[in-house]
Phi, psi and omega in degrees: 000102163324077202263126170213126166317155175240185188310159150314178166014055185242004180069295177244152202256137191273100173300317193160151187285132155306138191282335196291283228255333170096338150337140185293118168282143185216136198121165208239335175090352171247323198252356177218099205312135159289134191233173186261114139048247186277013184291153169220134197272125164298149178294317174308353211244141190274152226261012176247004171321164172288156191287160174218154192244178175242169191312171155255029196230296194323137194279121163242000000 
């Protein structure tokens, strides 16, 4: 698992590669859920959910 910093005070952060797609996960998991990418995030989802990833179906 790959860990990489983003810029300072740039708010979000690159964590470590999505396992499905191998995509740059991006957020911090506190003030921004962390995701996959190819991901497109629902507006409701709270920014300490658990990561998400995106499908093996999903078209990228």
């Amino acid at each position: 698992m790959k860990i990489e910093a983003g810029k300072p005070g740039d708010g979000m952060k690159y964590m470590y590669h999505c396992p499905v797609c191998g995509g740059e996960m991006i957020g911090d998991g506190y003030t921004v859920v962390s995701h996959c990418e190819n991901v497109d995030l629902p507006l409701d989802i709270e920014p300490d959910a658990g990561p998400i990833y995106c499908e093996l179906d999903q078209e990228i």
